[in-house]
N, C-alpha and C positions, 0 to 999 in steps of 0.2 A: 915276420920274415916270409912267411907262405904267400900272406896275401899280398905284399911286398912284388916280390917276384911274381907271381899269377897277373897281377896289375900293370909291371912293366912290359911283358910282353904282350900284354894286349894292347899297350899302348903303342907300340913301336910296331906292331901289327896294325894298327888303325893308323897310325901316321904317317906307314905306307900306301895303304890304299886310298886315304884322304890325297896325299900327294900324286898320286897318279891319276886318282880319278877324281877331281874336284865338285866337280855335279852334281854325283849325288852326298855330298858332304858327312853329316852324322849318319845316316840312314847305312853305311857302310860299318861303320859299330854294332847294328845289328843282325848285319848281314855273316858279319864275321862269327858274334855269339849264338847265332840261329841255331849250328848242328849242336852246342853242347845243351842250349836250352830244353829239345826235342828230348836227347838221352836224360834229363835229368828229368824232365815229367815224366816218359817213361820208365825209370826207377822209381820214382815215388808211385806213380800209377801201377805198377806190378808187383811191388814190395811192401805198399802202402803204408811206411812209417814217415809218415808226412812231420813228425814231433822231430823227428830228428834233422832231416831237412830243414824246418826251422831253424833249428840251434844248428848245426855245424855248416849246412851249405849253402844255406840261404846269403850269408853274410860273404859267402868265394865268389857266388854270382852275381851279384850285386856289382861288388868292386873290377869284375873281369868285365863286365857290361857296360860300366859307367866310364872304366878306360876305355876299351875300344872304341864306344861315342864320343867320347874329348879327344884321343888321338885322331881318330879322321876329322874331327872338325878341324882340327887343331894346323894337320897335313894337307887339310882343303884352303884356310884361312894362309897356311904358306904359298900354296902354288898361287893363290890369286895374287896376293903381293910381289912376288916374282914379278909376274906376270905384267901389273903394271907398270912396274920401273924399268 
């Protein structure tokens, strides 16, 4: 359910920015997960329980990352089709 939800709003978040900004395509998936990636090196970088960031958050980032990249490909691959018809 967590990752569920966490995944659909990054998609719908990417498949805004894809649709608006077509160009730069997936590269806007990372552009979106950039500020949480920094905070969360930074946590493990300062708290240094890298064990647990394996097991619990490694598997949120992953799935918030992978959506964002398919949502803007996704809302780039729409605006071109539009576009040609």
């Amino acid at each position: 359910m967590y990752y569920t939800f966490f995944g659909i709003i990054f998609l719908i978040v990417g498949l805004i920015f894809g649709f608006k900004w077509p160009k730069r395509s997936w590269t806007w998936g990372l552009w979106i997960f950039s500020p949480l990636i920094v905070l969360l090196g930074l946590s493990v970088l300062f708290a240094g329980n890298i064990t647990a960031f394996l097991k619990n958050d490694l598997p949120i980032v992953l799935v918030g990352l992978l959506t964002a990249c398919i949502g803007s490909f996704i809302g780039a691959r729409l605006k071109k089709g539009r576009m040609q018809t």
